[in-house]
Every structure is written in structure tokens, then in C-alpha cells.
BADONU-154221 format. One record per residue (C-alpha): residue number from 1; residue in one letter; x, y, z. Coordinates in nm, 2 decimals. Example, Ala and Ser with C-alpha at 12.3 -4.5 7.8 and 13.67 -1.06 7.14 Angstrom:
# BADONU-154221
i,aa,c1,c2,c3
1,A,1.23,-0.45,0.78
2,S,1.37,-0.11,0.71
This chain:
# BADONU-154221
i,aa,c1,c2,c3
1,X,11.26,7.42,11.39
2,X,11.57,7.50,11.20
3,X,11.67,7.81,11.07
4,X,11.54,7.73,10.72
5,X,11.25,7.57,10.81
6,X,11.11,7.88,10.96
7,X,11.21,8.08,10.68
8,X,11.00,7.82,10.47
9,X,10.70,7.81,10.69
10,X,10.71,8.21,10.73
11,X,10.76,8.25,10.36
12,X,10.43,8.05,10.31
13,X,10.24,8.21,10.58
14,X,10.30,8.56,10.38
15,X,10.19,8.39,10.11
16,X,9.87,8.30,10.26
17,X,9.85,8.70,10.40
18,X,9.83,8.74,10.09
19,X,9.56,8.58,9.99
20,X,9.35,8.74,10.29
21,X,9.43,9.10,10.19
22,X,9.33,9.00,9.83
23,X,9.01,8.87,9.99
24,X,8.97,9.14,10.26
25,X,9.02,9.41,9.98
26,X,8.66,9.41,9.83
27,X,8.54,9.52,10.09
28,X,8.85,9.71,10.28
29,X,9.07,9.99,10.19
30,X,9.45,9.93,10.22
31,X,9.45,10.20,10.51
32,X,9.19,9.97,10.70
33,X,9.39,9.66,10.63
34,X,9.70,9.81,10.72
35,X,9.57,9.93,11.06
36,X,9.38,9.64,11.17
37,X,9.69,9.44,11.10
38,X,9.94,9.67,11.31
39,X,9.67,9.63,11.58
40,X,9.69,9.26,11.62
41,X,10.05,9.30,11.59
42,X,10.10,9.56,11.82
43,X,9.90,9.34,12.12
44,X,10.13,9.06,12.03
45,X,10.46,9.20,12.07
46,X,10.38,9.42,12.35
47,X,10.20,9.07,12.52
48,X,10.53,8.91,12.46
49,X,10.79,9.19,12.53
50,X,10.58,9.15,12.91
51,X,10.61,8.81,12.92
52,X,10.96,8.81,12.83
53,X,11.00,9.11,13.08
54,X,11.15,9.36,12.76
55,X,11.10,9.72,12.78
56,X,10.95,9.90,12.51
57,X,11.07,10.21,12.56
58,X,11.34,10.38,12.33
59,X,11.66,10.59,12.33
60,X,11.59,10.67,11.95
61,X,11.18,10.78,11.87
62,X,11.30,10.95,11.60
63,X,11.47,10.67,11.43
64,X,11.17,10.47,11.52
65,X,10.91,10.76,11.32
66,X,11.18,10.73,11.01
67,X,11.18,10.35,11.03
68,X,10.75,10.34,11.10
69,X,10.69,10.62,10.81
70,X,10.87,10.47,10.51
71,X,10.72,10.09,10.64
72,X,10.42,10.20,10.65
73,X,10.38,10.38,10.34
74,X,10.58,10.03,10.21
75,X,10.32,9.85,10.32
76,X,9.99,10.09,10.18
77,X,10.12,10.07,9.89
78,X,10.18,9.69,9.87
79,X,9.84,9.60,10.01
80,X,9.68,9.83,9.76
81,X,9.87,9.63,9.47
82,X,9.78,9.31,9.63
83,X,9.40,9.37,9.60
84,X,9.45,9.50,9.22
85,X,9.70,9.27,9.02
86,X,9.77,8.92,8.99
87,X,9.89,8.77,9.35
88,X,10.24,8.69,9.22
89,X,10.27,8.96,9.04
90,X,10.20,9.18,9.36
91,X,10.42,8.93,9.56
92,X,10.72,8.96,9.30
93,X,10.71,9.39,9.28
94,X,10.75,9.35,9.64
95,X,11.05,9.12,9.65
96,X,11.27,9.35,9.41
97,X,11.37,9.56,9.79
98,X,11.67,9.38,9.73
99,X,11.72,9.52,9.40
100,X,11.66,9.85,9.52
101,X,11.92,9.81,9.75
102,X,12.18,9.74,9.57
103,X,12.08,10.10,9.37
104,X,12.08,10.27,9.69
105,X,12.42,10.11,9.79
106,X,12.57,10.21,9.42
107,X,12.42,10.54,9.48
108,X,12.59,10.59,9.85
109,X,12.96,10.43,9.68
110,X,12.95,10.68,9.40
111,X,12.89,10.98,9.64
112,X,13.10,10.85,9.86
113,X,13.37,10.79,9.57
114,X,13.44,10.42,9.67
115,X,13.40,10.13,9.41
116,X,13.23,9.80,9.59
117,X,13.16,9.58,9.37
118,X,12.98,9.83,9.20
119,X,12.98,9.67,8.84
120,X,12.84,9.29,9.02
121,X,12.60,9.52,9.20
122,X,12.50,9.72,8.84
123,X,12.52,9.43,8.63
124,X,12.22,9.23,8.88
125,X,12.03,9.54,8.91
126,X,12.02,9.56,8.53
127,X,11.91,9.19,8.54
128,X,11.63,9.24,8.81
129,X,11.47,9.53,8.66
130,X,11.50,9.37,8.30
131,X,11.22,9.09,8.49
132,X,11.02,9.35,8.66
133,X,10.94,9.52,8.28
134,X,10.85,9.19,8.18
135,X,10.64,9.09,8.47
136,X,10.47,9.38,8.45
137,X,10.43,9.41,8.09
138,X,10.05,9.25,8.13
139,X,9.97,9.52,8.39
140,X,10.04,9.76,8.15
141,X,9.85,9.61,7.83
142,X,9.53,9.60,8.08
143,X,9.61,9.94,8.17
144,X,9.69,9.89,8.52
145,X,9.92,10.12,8.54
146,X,9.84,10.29,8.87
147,X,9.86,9.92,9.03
148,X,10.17,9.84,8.88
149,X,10.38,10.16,9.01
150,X,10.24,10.14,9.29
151,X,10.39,9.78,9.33
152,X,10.73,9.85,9.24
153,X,10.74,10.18,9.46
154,X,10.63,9.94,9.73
155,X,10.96,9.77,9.71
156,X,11.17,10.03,9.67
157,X,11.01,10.24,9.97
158,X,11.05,9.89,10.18
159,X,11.42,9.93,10.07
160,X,11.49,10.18,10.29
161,X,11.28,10.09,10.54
162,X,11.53,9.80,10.57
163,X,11.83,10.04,10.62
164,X,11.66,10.24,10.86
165,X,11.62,9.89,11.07
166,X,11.98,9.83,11.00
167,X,12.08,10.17,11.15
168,X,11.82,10.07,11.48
169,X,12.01,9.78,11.51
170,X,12.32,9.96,11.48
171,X,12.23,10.15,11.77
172,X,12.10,9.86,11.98
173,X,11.72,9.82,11.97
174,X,11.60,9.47,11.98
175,X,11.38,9.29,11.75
176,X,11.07,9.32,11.94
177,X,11.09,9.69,11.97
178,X,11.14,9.76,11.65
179,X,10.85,9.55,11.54
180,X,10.63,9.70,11.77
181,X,10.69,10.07,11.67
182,X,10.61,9.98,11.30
183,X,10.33,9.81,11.42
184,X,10.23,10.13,11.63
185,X,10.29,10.34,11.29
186,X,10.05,10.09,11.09
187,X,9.79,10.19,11.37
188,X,9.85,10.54,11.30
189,X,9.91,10.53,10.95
190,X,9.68,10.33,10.84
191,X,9.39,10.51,11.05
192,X,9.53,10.80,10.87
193,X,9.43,10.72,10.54
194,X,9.10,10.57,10.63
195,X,9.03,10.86,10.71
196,X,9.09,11.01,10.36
197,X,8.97,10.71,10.21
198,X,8.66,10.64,10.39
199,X,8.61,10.37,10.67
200,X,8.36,10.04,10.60
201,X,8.18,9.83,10.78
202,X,8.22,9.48,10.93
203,X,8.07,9.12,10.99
204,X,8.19,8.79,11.05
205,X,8.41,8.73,10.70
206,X,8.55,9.05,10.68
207,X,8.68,9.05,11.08
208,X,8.83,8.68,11.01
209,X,9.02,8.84,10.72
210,X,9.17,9.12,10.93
211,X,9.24,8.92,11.14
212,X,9.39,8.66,10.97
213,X,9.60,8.92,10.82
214,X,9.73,9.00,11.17
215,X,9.82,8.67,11.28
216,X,9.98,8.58,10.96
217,X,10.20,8.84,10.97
218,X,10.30,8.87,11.31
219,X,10.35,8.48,11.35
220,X,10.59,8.54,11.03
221,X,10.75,8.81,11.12
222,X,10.88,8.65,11.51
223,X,10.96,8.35,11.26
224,X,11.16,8.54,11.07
225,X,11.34,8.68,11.33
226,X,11.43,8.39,11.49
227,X,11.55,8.25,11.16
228,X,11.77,8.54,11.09
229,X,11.91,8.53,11.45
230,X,12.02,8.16,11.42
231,X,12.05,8.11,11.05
232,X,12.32,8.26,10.76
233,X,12.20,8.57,10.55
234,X,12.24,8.44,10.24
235,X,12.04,8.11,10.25
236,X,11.74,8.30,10.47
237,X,11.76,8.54,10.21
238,X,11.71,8.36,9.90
239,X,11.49,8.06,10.09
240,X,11.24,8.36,10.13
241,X,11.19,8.39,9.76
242,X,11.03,8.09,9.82
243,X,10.73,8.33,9.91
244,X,10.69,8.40,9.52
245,X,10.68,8.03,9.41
246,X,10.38,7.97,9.71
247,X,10.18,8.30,9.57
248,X,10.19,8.18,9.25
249,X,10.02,7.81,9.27
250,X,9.82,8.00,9.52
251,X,9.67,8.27,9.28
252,X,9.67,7.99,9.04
253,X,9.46,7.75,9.25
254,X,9.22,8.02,9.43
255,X,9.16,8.37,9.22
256,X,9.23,8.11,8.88
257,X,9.49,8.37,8.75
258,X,9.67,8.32,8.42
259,X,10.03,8.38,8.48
260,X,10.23,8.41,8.12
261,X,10.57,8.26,8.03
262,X,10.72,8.63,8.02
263,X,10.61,8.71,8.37
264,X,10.71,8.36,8.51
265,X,11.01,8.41,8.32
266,X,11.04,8.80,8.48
267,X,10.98,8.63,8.83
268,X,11.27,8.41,8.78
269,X,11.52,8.69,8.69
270,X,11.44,8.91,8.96
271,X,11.47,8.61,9.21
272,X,11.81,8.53,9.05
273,X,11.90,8.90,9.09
274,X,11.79,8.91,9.43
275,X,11.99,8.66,9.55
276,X,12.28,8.78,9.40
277,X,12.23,9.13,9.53
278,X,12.19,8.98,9.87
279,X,12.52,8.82,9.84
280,X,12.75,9.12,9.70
281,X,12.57,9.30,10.04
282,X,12.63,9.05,10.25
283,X,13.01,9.05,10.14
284,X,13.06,9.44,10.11
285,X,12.79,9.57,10.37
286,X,12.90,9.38,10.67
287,X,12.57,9.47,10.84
288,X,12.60,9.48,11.22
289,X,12.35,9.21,11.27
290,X,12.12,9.04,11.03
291,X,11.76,9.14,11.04
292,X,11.47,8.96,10.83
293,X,11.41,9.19,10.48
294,X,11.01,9.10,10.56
295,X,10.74,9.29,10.73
């Protein structure tokens, strides 16, 4: 498959994780959800790193606990939202990571007292955030507020979970490692806050949801990989936004969810922004080596 093919099919298999969590939440806590899915993950990689003959042991643990810590609280977060608000609308908070990168990078070129771009870079962040207030302006009037913070932190807490992969690229881990800490982490995590939370029980549905969760994201994730590897940034980057266009006719068709004009309109400006973000980074960033912006 091409480069932009598996961005498309992975961006539609997220999608489709989606709609499993949403399912599996009923009757699952995001802890649970988020551990069961680091375990399937965790046996794939480490199956495959055999097969391929990789090692999975690190130089940099610590970098790997940084990188594990914020993804996983990225991805609590995000799975909570999921099983509370509209699927898009979760989808969509999630996607503005590239928006909060540009802040972050604005942030680190004003300490740092250089100018990159930096009025391109405020201008789209204006622009993105102007569409998450409007996508989340019917969380708010059914006073949802908890779910809707909770979805925008989730994208800015995946922000820099992204630099911290950048840095563990920097320093030469592979792909598969990576992956397979933060899956690790999710174990970890995840059991962590069952714990807090409570745990539930299972049968038949709710094991094919976790588990569907698992294999939907894992299978995305080595997708995305490969995609990033082969492909160009930009046109991975802003084919993955394709991920909010497949959550909506799926929330639509399944959970019969009324998406207004102002959030559709709210989707479409933060997917704008988001590609434009991507591109100022990609031109002022010069990233050692591309790595997927998904989990």
C-alpha cells in the first residue's frame, strides 16, 4: 500500500476504535480500557520486535517513563471523553495536538528570544482554538463541562507526548520500542486507575470490545508508522484528519448524534489550522525524523 493509503486505512481504523471505546465505556472505566488496550499492544510489538530479531531494551528508561506518563494520561483522558460526548466532537478535541504545538513551539521561541514564524504560527493557533469554542459550545449548554476539558487537555497532554517521541528519536530508539514502552505504561497506568476507580466484570461483548480496541489501535499505529517512514509529513499529516470526517458519519449512522452547523463548522477550522500548523513545523522544526502524531 502507499504511503497515503495507509494513512487513510489507519485514520479509519481509529475511527472505528472509537466506536468500540464508546461501546466498551458503559460498562468499562477509561483505566480498564486503557490497559486492556496497551496489553494487546504490548504482545504485538514485543511478538514482532522477536520476529524481526529487535531488542527491546533501552539506553534511555527515563525518557521512555516521560514519553509513557504524559501518553498515558493523553490517552485516560481521551477515552474518558470518548464515552461522554458526541464521537466527533471527542475525535476533533483530540486532533487540536497540533494546535498545541504550535503554542508550545511559540512558547520555547519567545524564551528562547528567536522569531519563527511566530505570527503564521499565532495567527493558526488563534484560528484553531476559535473552532474548538465553537465545537464545544454544545458541551457546554448540556453542561458537560467536565467532558469537554477533559477533551481538550487530552490533546494538549498528547502534544507533548509527541515531543517527547521526537527527542527518543533524536536519540535513536526505533519505532517498535517506543510503541512498546507506552504500551507497557498503558498496562501500568491504566491498572493504576482501575484501581481508584473500581474494576468490572466481563463476558463475551465486553472482551470483543477490548479487544477490538487493541487490534484497532495497534494495527493503526504499525500503519502509521510505516506511512510516516515512506511518506512526506505534511500530506500524512493532514490525510489523518481524515479520522474526523470518518467519526462523524460514524456517530451519525451508529449512536444517531446530531452534529450542528457551528460544531461542523468548528471541526473545519481546526482541521484547517492543523494543517497549517503542521506545515510552519515541518518548515521551521526540521524534526530529525518524522514520527506518526497518533497513538
Amino acid at each position: 500500500m502507499s504511503p497515503s493509503s495507509l494513512i487513510v486505512v489507519a485514520s479509519l481504523l481509529f475511527a472505528i476504535m472509537g466506536v468500540c471505546v464508546k461501546l466498551a465505556s458503559p460498562h468499562y472505566g477509561s483505566g480498564e480500557i486503557v490497559m486492556y488496550r496497551g496489553l494487546v499492544g504490548m504482545i504485538v510489538i514485543g511478538a514482532l520486535s522477536r520476529w524481526r530479531g529487535e531488542s527491546l531494551r533501552t539506553p534511555v528508561p527515563a525518557q521512555h517513563f516521560l514519553r509513557s506518563f504524559s501518553g498515558v494520561v493523553a490517552l485516560c483522558l481521551w477515552f474518558y471523553a470518548l464515552g461522554k460526548l458526541p464521537l466527533a466532537t471527542a475525535m476533533t478535541l483530540n486532533y487540536t495536538s497540533s494546535l498545541w504545538l504550535a503554542v508550545f513551539l511559540l512558547g520555547a521561541a519567545a524564551a528562547a528570544g528567536r522569531k519563527p514564524a511566530e505570527i503564521g504560527l499565532a495567527m493558526v493557533a488563534l484560528v484553531g482554538f476559535a473552532g474548538v469554542v465553537m465545537v464545544l459550545r454544545p458541551t457546554i449548554e448540556h453542561d458537560q463541562w467536565s467532558q469537554g476539558v477533559a477533551g481538550v487537555l487530552s490533546g494538549m497532554v498528547s502534544a507533548a507526548g509527541y515531543l517527547q517521541v521526537a527527542a527518543l528519536g533524536r536519540a535513536g530508539e526505533p519505532d517498535s520500542r517506543i510503541v512498546f514502552y507506552f504500551s507497557l505504561g498503558s498496562i501500568v497506568g491504566g491498572a493504576a486507575l482501575a484501581t481508584l476507580t473500581g474494576w468490572h466484570g466481563h463476558d463475551a461483548r465486553g472482551l470483543g470490545l477490548l479487544a477490538a480496541v487493541g487490534v484497532l489501535a495497534t494495527v493503526a499505529q504499525l500503519m502509521l508508522t510505516r506511512a510516516y517512514a515512506q511518506g512526506r509529513t505534511l500530506v500524512n499529516a493532514s490525510l489523518q484528519y481524515l479520522g474526523i470526517g470518518f467519526s462523524f458519519v460514524l456517530g451519525v449512522l451508529l449512536f444517531d448524534e446530531d452534529v450542528t452547523w457551528m460544531a461542523m463548522t468548528g471541526m473545519l477550522l481546526i482541521v484547517v489550522a492543523g494543517v497549517h500548523a503542521t506545515a510552519l513545523r515541518t518548515r521551521t522544526a526540521a524534526p530529525a525524523r518524522a514520527l506518526p502524531e497518533r497513538r
